[in-house]
N, C-alpha and C positions, 0 to 999 in steps of 0.2 A: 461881450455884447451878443453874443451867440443865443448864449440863454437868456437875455430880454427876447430879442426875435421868438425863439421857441413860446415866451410866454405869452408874446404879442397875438400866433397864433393858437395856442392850444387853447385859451380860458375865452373868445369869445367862438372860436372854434366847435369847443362843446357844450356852453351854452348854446349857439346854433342848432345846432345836432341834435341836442335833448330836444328842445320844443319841437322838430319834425316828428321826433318819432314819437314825440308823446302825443303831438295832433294827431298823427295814423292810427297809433294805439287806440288811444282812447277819443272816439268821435264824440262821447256825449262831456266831455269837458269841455268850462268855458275858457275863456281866453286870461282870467286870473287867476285857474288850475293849474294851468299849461305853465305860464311865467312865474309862478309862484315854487313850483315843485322844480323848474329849470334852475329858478336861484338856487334854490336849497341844495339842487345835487352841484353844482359848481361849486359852492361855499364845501362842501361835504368834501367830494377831491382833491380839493386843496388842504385840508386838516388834515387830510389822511397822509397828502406825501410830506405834510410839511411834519406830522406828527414822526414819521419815519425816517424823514432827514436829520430832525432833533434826537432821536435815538440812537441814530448812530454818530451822530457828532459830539454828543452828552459823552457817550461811553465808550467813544476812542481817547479822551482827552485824560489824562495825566495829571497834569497840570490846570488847574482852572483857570488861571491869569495867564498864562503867557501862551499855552497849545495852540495851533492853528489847522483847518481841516479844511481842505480844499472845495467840499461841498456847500461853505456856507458863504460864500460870496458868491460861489454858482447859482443857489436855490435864492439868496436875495434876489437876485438880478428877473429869474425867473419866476417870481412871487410877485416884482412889483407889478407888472400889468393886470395881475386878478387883482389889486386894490385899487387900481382905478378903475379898472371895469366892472368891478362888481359894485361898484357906488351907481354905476349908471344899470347894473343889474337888477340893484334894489329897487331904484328909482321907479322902470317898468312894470314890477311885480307889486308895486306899494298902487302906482299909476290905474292899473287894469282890475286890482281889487278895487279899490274903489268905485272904478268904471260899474263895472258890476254890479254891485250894490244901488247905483242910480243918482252918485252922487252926481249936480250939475256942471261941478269946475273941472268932472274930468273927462267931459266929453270930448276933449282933444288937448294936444300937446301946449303947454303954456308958458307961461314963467311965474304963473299961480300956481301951476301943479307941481313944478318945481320946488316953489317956496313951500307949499305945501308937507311935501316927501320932506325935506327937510325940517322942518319944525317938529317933522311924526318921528326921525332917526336921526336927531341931531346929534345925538351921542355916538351911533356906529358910523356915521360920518364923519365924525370928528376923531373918531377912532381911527380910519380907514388912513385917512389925511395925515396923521401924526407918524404912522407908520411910514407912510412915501415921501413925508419931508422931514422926519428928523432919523425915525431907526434908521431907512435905509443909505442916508447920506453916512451915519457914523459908522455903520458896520463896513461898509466899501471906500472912505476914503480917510474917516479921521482915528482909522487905527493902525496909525504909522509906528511900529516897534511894539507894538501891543497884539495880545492873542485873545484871550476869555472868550475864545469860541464857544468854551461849556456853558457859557452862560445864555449865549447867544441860541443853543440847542434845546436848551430847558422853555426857551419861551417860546423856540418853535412847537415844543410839545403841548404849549398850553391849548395848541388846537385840538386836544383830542376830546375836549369836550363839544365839539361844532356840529360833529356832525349827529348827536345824540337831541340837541337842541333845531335842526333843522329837522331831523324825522319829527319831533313833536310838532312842529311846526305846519308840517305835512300831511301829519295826519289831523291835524284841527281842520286844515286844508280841506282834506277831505270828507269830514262829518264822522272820523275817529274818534274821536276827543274821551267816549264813554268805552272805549275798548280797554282788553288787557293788556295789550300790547303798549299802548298808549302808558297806562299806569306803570308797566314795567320800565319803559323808554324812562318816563318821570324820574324815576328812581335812579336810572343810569345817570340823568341829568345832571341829579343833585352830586352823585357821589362824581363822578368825573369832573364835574364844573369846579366844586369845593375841594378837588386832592390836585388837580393840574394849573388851576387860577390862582387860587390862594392858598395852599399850603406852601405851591411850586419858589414862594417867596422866600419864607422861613427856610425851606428846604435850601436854597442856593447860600443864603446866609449860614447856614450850619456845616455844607459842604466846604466854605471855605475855612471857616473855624476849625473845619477840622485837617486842612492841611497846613495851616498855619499855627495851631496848636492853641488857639485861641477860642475862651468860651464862648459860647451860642450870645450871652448878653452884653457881649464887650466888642463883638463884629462890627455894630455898627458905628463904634467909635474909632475904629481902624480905616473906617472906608471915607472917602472923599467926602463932603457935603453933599456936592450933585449928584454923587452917584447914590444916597438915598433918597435923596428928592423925585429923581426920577425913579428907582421902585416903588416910592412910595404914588408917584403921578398914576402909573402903571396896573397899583394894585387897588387903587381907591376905586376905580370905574368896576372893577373886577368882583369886587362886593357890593357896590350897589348893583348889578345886574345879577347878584346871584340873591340880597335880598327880595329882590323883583320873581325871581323866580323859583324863592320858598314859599311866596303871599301867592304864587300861580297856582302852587302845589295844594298848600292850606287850602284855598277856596275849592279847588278841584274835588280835593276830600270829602269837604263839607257839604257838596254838592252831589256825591255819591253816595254818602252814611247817611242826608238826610238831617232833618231839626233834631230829631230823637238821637240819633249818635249810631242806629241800624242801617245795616247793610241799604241800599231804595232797589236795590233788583232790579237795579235798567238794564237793556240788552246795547247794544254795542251801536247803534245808531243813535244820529243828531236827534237831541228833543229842543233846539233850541234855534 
């Protein structure tokens, strides 16, 4: 309980904290800059220790079914309050962009803007949600005589593609989008999203075939029903957000090269 407390304070904590010092920072951003690049760096922090806690959990473990590593019921406990609060982090930043913009429903707090935010992220809400009521109940209480911590550490690594996705993010944020750095980000995007999200699947499946001496296409006839049912729950949302974010790519391209297929020579500011 120690480390929920910790989480209780650190994630709305430095959410907090960012937005000060980004209002001092920067006096000419508006109030969807500020909350916008606050979620991204919280969502960022959190991939990165949770990236770091799955590396060392993945590769102390032995054993993939039965190892157990004291770090991962600590880092659950202290992960769960960034997935509640960062639904309400989102909320904010989905909220004051809008505001911005000029739209009417969000000229103050509602339970339209609510439904709203919701219907715009009902996916990474529903993502958010699945994790604080089913991961985190099975990792902390229904794995009685059971370990497969590793497998548990491999999914925390699938954050390491978050925070590559939040700088892009960021810098759209900012009127980036035509930058090199952007295009590079891009690129990170795609290779981290598609080697940590969805290979990370087959990958676990072959790690165990191969301590069990079993080939790669005969694993999943060894394993439980639900326990493919749930990779497979797991991995479906995982390629449709990464289809989404090669049609980002493709148009981005298309919109750099131009009708003709040539380079269009834009400089690194918004034209749009």
């Amino acid at each position: 309980m120690y480390m929920l407390a910790c989480g209780v304070v650190f994630f709305p904590g430095l959410f907090f904290i960012s937005r000060k010092v980004l209002e001092s920072a920067f006096k000419n951003w508006n109030d969807a800059d500020v909350f916008v690049v606050s979620e991204r760096l919280l969502s960022s922090i959190y991939a990165t220790l949770a990236t770091i806690v799955g590396f060392i959990i993945a590769t102390a473990s032995n054993d993939v079914m039965s190892d157990r590593h004291r770090l991962t019921n600590e880092f659950v406990w202290f992960g769960a309050p960034y997935m509640a609060f960062d639904i309400y982090a989102m909320y904010l930043s989905n909220y004051h962009s809008q505001k911005v913009r000029g739209h009417e429903a969000y000229m103050k707090h509602s339970l339209l803007t609510i439904k709203l935010f919701l219907l715009r992220q009902p996916l990474l809400v529903f993502h958010h949600m699945v994790l604080l009521t089913v991961f985190m109940p099975i990792t902390l209480f229904l794995r009685t005589g059971l370990g497969g911590d590793f497998f548990i550490g491999c999914f925390f690594m699938a954050e390491f593609s978050t925070p590559f996705v939040s700088l892009g993010k960021v810098l759209i944020q900012l009127g980036l989008e035509d930058s090199w750095l952007h295009r590079v980000n891009g690129v990170m995007v795609l290779l981290s999203f598609f080697t940590c999200r969805i290979l990370l699947f087959p990958y676990m499946y072959w790690v165990y075939g191969q301590q069990y001496t079993i080939p790669f296409h005969k694993v999943p006839f060894h394993l439980q029903l639900h326990c493919n049912l749930a990779n497979l729950s797991l991995l479906a949302p995982q390629i449709y957000w990464f289809v989404l974010l090669c049609r980002k790519a493709y148009r981005l391209y298309l919109r750099q090269t131009g009708s003709t297929g040539q380079p269009s020579h834009k400089d690194g500011s918004k034209t749009d």
